[in-house]
N, C-alpha and C positions, 0 to 999 in steps of 0.2 A: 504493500500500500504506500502510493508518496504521501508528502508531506502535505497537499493538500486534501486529500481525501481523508488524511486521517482527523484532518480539523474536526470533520463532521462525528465523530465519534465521540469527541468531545465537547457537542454543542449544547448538554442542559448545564454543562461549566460555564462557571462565570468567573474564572482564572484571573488575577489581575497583578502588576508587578508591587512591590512594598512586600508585607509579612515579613518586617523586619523581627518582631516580639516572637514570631514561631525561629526564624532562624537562632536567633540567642536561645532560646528554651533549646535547641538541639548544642549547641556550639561555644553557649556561653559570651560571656562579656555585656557591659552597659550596652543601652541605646548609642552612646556618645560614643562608643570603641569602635562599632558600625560604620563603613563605608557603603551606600545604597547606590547600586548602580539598575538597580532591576525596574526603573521609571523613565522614563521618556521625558522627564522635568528638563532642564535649566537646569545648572548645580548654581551658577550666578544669578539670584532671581533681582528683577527692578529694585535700584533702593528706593525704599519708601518716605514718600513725602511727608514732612508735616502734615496734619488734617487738625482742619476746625472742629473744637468741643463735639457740635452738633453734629458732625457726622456720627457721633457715638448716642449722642442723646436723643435725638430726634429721628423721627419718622422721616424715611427720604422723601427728599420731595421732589415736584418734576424738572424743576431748572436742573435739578442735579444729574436726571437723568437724561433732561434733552442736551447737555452740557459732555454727556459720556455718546451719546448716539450720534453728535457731529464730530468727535472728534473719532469715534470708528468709521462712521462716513466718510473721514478724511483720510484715514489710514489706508484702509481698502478698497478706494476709489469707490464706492458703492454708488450705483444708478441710480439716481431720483426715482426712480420708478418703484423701487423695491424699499420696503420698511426693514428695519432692525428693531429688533428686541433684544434684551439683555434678559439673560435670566443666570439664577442660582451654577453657575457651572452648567456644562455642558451635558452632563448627563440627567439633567434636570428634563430638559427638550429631549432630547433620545427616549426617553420614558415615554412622552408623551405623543412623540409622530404616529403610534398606529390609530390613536382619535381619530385621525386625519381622511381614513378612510373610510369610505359610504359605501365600497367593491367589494363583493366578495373574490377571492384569489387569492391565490400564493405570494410573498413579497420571495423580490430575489437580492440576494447578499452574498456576495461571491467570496467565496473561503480559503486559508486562511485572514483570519479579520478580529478586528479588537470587538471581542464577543459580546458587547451590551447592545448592540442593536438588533441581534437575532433573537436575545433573550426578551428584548421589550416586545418584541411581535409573538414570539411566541406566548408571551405571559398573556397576549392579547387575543390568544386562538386562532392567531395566524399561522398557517404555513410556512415555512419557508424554505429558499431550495437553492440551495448554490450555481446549480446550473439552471439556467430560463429553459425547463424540461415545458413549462406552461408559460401562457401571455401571463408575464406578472403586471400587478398593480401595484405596485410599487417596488423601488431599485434601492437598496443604499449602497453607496460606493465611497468606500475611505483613501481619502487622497491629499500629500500621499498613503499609501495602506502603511499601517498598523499590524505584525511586523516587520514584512522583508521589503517597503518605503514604493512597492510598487507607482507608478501614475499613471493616471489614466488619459485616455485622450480624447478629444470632442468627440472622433466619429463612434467610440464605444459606449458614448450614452447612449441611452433608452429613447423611443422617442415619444413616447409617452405613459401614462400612467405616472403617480407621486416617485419625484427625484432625490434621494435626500445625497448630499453631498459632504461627506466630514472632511472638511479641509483644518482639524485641530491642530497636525503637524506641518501646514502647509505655510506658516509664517517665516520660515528658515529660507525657504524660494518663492518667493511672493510673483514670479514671472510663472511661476506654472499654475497658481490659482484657475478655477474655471467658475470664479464668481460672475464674470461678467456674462456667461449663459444665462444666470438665473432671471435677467434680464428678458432674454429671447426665447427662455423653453418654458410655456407655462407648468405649472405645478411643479415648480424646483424649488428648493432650499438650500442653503447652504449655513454650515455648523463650522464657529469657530471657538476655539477654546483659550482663558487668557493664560491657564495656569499650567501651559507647554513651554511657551516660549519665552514669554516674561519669567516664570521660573515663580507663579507664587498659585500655585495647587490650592493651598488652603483658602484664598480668598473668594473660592470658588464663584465664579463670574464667566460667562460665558454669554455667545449672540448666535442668534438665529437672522437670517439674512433672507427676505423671501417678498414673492407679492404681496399685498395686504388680504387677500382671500385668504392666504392661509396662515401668514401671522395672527388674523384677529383672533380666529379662535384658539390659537396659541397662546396670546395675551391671556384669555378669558382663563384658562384650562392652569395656569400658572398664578395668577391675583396679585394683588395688588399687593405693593414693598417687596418683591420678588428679591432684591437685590439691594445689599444690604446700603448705609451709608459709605462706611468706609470703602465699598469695594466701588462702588460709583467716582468715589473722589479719586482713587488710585488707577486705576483703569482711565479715568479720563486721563489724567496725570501720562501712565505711561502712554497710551495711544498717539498724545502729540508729542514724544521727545523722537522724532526719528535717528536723529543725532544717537542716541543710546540703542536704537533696533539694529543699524547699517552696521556698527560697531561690533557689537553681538553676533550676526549673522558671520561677522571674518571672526571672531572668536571661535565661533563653535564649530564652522568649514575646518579652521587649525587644526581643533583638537579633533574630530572625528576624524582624520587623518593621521594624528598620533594613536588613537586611539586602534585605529586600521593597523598599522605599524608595528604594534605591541603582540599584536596579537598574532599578525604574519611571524613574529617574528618564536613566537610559540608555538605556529603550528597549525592553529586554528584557520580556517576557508571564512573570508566573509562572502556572505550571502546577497547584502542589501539591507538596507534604512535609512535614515533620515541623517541628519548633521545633528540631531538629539538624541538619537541613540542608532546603535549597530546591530546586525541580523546575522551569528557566526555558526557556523556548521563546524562542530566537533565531532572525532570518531566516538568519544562519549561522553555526552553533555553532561548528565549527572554527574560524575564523577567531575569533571572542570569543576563547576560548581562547587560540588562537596571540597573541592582541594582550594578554590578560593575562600569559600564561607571557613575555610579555619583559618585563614586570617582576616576574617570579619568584614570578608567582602562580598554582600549580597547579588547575585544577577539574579535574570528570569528565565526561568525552562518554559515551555509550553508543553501540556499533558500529552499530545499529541504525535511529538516529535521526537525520539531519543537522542537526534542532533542538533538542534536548534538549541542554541543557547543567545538573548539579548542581553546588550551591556549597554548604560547610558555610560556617561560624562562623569568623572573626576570634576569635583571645582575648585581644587586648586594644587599646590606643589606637595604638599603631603600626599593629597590622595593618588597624585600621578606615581611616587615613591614606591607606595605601598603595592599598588596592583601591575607594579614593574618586578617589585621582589616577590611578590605570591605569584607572576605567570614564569618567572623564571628561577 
């Protein structure tokens, strides 16, 4: 069985990189001893700005958040045409796109894929099929894919039926987005996430990018103060420093190239990924893993795969140190 087939085997998993607390209960040592490489994060996330009192104390209000939706506007070149919404992190929306459908049919999600999206349709009594075996009514395509950084290209979309398009990894190469479709293909969305690239997960904020037909009842289905104070003030914050994005992007091209390097130089095949994280084919992954988790450096296996093993980012000269002296 390849590697993609075997995805399916493992599709009622909902597998995800961290499980920092299980690896020390097997391996020992603090949270703090812990190098995580098993996320897709930033290891360098936005510094954070000052924020006024009331971001903390009050109820958000809408300046703040039409304050955050032009400066994604601005970021992303977003068509007038098309609304943004901000919601709780990205998986917040992913939950919530099989509402979306009125059809009955199969949704198609082509496999390997960062598995919350087959679980939100499945939890929804949807089908779904990796291969368009039937006319699906709905596509989601992660781009680039989540893990081996696959992308897609305009003629492989769908031409109809609901599009969901997860561009969460796709800030690193902002020339390959295929936001500017969502403009020309109706019933398209596009899902971006801040806590990739920026590097701040917990402030969980995320946008949905789409016509207003299906944002509204997105809006409705999500409520009001979706997003918190602080994460509106930050997020607007980082959206206008490009200064700080162009910067990052030649940071992290760097190190994913050191990171490639290290690993050639151990022995390990890279596969494919993003400049956030790497997709390495080992003769056997577990055991990498298990030989780096004893010196407290987490990756991610996939249940699926005996050789696939991901590694994100080092954030800084210790951590490059450490997973120099545990790969060799």
């Amino acid at each position: 069985m390849d590697e993609a087939s075997a995805a399916g085997t493992a599709r009622d998993g909902r597998d995800h990189g961290g499980g920092v607390d299980a690896a020390r209960a097997r391996w020992g040592g603090t949270r703090t001893d812990w190098l995580d490489l098993s996320t897709g994060i930033n290891p360098v996330p936005y510094p954070l700005p000052a924020l006024p009192q009331d971001a903390w104390t009050a109820l958000p209000d809408r300046d703040a958040e039409a304050r955050l939706v032009a400066a994604a506007r601005r970021f992303w070149s977003v068509p007038a045409a098309l609304e943004i919404l901000p919601t709780p992190g990205a998986s917040a929306s992913i939950a919530r796109m099989p509402a979306l459908l009125d059809a009955s049919g199969p949704v198609h999600i082509p496999e390997p894929t960062y598995n919350e999206h087959a679980a939100a349709f499945r939890a929804a009594g949807r089908r779904v099929q990796a291969e368009p075996e039937a006319r699906p009514v709905a596509t989601v395509l992660v781009h680039p894919n989540n893990p081996d950084g696959r992308l897609w290209t305009e003629e492989a979309l769908p031409e109809d039926g609901l599009l969901v398009l997860d561009e969460s990894f796709c800030d690193t190469t902002p020339a390959d987005s295929l936001l500017r479709l969502a403009a020309l293909r109706p019933r398209t969305l596009v899902l971006k996430s801040f806590g990739k690239f920026w590097g701040l997960a917990g402030l969980r904020l995320g946008f949905v990018i789409g016509p207003p037909e299906l944002i509204a009842p997105l809006r409705e289905m999500i409520g009001p103060w979706a997003v918190s104070g602080p994460a509106l003030e930050i997020g607007a914050a980082a959206l206008c420093d490009r200064d700080w994005a162009e910067a990052t992007r030649t940071r992290l091209a760097r190190d994913a190239a050191r990171l490639d390097a290290l690993l050639a130089a151990a022995g390990v095949e890279k596969l494919g990924g993003t400049s956030l994280f790497r997709l390495f084919r080992a003769e056997d992954a577990t055991a990498l893993q298990e030989r780096l988790a004893r010196s407290h450096i987490w990756t991610r296996r996939f249940p699926y795969s005996e050789h696939w093993l991901r590694l994100g980012l080092p954030g800084d000269a210790a951590g490059w140190r450490r997973l120099d002296a545990a790969l060799t």
